[in-house]
ZABA-52014 format. One record per residue (C-alpha): x, y, z; chain. Coordinates in Angstrom, 1 decimal. Example, Ala and Ser with C-alpha at 12.3 -4.5 7.8 and 13.67 -1.06 7.14 Angstrom:
<recs>
px,py,pz,chain
12.3,-4.5,7.8,A
13.7,-1.1,7.1,A
</recs>
This chain:
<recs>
px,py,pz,chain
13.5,-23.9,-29.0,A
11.0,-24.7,-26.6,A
11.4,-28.6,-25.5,A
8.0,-30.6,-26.5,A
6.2,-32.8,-23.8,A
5.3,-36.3,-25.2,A
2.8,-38.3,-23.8,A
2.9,-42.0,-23.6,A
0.4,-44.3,-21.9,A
1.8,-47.7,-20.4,A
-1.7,-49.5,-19.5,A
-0.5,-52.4,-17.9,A
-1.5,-53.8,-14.4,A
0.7,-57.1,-14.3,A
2.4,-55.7,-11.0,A
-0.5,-56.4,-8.4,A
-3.3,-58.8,-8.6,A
-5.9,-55.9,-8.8,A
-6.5,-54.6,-11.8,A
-8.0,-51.0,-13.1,A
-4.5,-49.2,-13.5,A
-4.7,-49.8,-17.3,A
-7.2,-47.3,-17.0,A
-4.8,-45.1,-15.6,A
-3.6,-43.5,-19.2,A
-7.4,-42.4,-19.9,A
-8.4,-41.1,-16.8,A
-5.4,-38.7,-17.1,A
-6.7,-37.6,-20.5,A
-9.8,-37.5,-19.2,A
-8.9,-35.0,-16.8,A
-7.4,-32.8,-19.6,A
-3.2,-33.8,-18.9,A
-2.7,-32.7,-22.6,A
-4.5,-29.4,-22.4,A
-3.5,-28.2,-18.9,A
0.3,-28.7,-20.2,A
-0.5,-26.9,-23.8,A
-1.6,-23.4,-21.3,A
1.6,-23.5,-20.1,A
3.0,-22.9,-23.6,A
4.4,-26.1,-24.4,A
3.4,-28.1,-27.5,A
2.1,-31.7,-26.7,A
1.8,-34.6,-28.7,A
0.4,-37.3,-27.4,A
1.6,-41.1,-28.9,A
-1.3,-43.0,-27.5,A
-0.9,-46.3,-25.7,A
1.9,-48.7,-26.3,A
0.1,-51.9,-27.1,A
1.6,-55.4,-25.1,A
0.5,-59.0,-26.8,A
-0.1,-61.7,-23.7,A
2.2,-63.8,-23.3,A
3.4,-67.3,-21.5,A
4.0,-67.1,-18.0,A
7.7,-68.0,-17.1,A
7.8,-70.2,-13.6,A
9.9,-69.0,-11.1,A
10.9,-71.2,-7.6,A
8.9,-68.4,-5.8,A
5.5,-69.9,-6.9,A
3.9,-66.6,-5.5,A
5.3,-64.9,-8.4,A
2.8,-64.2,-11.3,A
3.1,-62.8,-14.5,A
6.6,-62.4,-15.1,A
6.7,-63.4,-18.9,A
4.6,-60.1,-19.0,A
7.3,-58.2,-16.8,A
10.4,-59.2,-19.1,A
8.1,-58.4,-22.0,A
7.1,-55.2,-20.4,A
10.9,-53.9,-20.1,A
11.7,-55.0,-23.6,A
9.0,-53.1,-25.4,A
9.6,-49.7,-23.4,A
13.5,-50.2,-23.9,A
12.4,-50.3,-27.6,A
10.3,-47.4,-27.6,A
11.9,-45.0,-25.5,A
15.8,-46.2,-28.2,A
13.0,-45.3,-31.3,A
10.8,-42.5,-29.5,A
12.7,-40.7,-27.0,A
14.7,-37.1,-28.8,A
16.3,-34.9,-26.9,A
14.1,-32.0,-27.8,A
11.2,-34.2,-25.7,A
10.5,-34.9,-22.4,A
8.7,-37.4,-22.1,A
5.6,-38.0,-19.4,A
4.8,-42.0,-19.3,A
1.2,-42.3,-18.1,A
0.7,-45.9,-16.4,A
0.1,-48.4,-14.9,A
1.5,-49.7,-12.8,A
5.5,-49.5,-11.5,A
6.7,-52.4,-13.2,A
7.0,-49.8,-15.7,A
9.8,-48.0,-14.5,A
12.2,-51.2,-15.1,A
11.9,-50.5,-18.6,A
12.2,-46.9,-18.8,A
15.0,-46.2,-16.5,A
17.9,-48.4,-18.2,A
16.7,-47.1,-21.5,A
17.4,-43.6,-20.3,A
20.5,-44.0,-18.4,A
21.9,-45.0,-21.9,A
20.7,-42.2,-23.4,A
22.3,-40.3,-20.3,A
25.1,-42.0,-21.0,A
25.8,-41.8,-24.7,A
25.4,-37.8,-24.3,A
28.0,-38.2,-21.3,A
25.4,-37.3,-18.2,A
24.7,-39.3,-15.7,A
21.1,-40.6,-14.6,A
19.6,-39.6,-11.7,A
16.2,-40.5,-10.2,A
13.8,-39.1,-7.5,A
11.6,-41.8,-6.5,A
8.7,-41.1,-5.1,A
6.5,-43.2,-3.4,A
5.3,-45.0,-0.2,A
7.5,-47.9,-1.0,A
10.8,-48.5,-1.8,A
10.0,-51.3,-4.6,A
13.3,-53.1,-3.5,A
12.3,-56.2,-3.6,A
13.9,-59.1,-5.4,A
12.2,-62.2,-7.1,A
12.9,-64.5,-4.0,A
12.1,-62.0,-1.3,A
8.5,-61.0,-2.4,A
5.8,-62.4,0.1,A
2.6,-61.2,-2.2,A
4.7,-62.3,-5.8,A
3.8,-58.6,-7.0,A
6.5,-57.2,-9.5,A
5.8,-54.0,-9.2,A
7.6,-54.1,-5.8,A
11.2,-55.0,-7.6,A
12.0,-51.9,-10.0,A
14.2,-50.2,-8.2,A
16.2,-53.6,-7.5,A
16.2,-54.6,-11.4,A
17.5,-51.2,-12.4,A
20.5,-51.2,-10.2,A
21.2,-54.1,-12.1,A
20.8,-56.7,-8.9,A
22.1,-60.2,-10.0,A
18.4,-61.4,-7.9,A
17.7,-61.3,-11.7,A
19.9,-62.9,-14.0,A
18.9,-66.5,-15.5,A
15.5,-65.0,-15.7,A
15.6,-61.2,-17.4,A
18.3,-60.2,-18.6,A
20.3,-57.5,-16.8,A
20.5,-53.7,-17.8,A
23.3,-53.3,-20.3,A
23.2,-49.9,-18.7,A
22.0,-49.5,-15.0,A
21.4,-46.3,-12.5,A
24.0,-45.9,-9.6,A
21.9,-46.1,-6.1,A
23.9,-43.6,-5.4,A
22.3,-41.1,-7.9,A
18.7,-42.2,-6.4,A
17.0,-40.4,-4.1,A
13.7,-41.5,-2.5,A
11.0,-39.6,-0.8,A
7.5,-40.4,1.0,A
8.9,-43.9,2.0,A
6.9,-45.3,5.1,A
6.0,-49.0,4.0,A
9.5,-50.9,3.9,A
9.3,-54.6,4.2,A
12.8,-56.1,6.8,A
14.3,-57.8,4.1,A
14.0,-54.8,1.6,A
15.5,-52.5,4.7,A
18.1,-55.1,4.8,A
19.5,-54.3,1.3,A
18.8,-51.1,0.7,A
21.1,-50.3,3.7,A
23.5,-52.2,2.0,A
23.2,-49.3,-0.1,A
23.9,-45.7,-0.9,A
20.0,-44.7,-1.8,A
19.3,-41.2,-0.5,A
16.1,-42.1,1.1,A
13.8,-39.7,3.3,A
11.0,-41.2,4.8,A
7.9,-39.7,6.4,A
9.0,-39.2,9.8,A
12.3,-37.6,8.1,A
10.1,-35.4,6.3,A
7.3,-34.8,9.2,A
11.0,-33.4,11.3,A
12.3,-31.9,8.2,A
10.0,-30.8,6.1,A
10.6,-31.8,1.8,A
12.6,-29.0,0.7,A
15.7,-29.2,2.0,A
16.5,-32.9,1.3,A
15.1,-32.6,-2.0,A
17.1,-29.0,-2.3,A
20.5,-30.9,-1.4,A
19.8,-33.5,-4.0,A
18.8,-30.9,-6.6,A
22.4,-29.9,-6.6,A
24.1,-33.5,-6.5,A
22.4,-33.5,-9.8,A
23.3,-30.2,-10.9,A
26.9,-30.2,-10.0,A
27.2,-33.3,-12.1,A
25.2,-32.1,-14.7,A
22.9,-34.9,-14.7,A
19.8,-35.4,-16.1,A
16.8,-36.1,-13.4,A
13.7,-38.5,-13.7,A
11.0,-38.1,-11.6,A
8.5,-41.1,-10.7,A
5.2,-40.7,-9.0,A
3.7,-43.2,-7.4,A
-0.3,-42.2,-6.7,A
0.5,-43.5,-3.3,A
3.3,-41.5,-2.3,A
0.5,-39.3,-1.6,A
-1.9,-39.3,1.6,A
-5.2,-41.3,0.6,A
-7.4,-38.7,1.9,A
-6.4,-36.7,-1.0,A
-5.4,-39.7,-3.7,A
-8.1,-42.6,-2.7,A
-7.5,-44.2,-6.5,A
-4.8,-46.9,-5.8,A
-4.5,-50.1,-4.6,A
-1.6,-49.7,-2.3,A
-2.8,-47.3,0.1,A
-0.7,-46.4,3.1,A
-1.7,-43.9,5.8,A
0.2,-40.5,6.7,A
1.5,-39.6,3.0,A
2.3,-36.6,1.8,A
-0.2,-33.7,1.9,A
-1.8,-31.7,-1.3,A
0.6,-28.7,-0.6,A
3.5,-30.2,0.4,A
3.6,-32.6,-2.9,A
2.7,-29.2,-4.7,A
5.8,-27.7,-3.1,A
8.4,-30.8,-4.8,A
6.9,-30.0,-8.2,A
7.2,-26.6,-7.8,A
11.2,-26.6,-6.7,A
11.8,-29.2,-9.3,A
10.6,-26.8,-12.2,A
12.6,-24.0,-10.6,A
15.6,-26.7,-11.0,A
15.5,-27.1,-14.6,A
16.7,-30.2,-14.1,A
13.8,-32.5,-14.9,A
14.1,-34.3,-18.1,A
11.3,-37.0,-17.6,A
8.0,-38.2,-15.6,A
6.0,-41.6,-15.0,A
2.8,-42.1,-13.3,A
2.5,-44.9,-11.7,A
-0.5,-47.1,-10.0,A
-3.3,-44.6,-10.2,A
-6.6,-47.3,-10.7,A
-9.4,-45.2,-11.5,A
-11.5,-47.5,-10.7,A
-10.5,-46.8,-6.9,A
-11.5,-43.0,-7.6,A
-14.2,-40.9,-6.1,A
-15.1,-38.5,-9.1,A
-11.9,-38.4,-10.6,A
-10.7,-36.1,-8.1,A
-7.6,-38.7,-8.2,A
-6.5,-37.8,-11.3,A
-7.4,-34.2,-11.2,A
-5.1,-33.9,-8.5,A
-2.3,-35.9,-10.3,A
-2.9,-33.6,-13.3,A
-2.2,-30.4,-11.2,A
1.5,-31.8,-9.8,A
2.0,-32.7,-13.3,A
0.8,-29.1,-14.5,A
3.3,-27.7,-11.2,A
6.0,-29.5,-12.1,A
6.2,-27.9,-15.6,A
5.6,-24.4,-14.6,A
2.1,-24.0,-12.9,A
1.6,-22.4,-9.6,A
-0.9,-23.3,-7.2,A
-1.6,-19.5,-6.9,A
-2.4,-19.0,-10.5,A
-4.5,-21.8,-10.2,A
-7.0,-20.3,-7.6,A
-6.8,-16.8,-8.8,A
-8.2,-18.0,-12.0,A
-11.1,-20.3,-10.1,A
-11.9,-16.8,-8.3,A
</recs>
């Protein structure tokens, strides 16, 4: 059978203090996600928005921190979901918001890796590493610490509660990267993160990195999420978010990761992180996020102008 895509939209924009990706779930609507996916033969049901109730802010000693009652809230409420949701006949496509996100998807799927005795792996990308810890951010923005919460970094404890199950950095590769604060360089050296940033990928080119982690995850028969930040892209082509760095990844090189990922097989889950439509310039934004979504699950970029012809 024929797995089923389900949609969820995370409208949250606690990360940053600008707002507008809340509106991030609609726009992708908007620009027909549902439909493009249902062409391509799958069937597509679409949950709607999980709903977050405000909450009290918890202080922190880094006063630049904001909104973190929100971001503990956050994780619990998608842990919830994707434990009640998430079956293995779906894959599920979370439509945010902004990355804070990810710290509550990505534990709750690494134990669902783990009780069907896979391991987690992720592909990050993005023009940021989001490895920053509560005491090292300089702007207080949380959407810069997923990747450190789901490794399960003690930065963390006394204030959310660690991952009961986390993701090995070893099973995480990152691509895109070219905004990397010194203290995050710091730890993730520290690490084993597989991460290619632009210059790699100006020498290299995106295939063969991704290619060689394609089969770390296949010979350990893992299961692969994929997160998409709007600005791993270049902003000439993806103006609609608020972290904009220079020199990202072009329209047919992105195109090209989506299109080897489907050919793996291995993907068995999607978010969409910081696209702020209100940043967007005719929603060409979220057409273009739309179309990687649509090549990741089988489109080509061919088909796509023979049929504008």
């Amino acid at each position: 059978m024929e797995k089923s895509i389900l949609l969820v939209g995370v409208p949250t924009d606690y990360g940053s203090r600008r707002s507008g990706c809340l509106m991030g779930p609609d726009a992708l609507r908007a620009a027909n996600i549902t439909t493009r996916l249902s062409r391509l033969g799958y069937e597509v049901l679409d949950t709607g928005n999980i709903s977050l109730a405000p909450t009290e802010d918890i202080l922190h000693p880094n006063p630049k921190i904001h909104h973190l009652a929100d971001y503990a809230a956050l994780i619990t409420e998608l842990d919830q979901y994707c434990q009640s949701m998430i079956k293995d006949h779906h894959i599920p496509v979370f439509m945010g918001g902004d990355h804070c996100m990810a710290a509550g998807i990505l534990p709750a799927l690494a134990r669902a890796s783990r009780k069907a005795g896979q391991e987690q792996f992720l592909l990050w990308l993005d023009a940021h590493t989001d490895f920053q810890t509560l005491e090292s951010t300089d702007t207080g923005n949380l959407h810069g610490t997923p990747v450190t919460y789901i490794i399960g970094d003690p930065s963390f404890d006394g204030v959310i509660s660690r991952p009961d199950v986390t993701i090995k950095p070893e099973n995480i590769c990152m691509m895109g990267i070219r905004s990397v604060d010194p203290a995050e360089q710091e730890r993730i050296a520290r690490t084993e993160i597989d991460v290619h940033d632009m210059r790699s990928i100006d020498e290299f080119g995106v295939a063969s990195p991704l290619r060689r982690f394609i089969d770390r995850v296949q010979k350990a028969s893992g299961r692969l999420h994929v997160s998409l930040d709007v600005d791993f892209l270049d902003p000439d082509i993806a103006p609609a978010v608020g972290t904009t760095v220079s020199g990202g990844v072009n329209y047919r090189e992105a195109h090209l990761i989506m299109e080897i990922l489907y050919d793996s097989g291995l993907v068995t889950s999607l978010d969409i992180a910081e696209l702020n439509p209100f940043l967007d310039e005719r929603g060409r934004t979220s057409k273009l996020i739309v179309d990687l979504v649509a090549s990741l699950f089988g489109q080509r970029v061919l088909d796509i102008h023979l049929k504008s012809i």
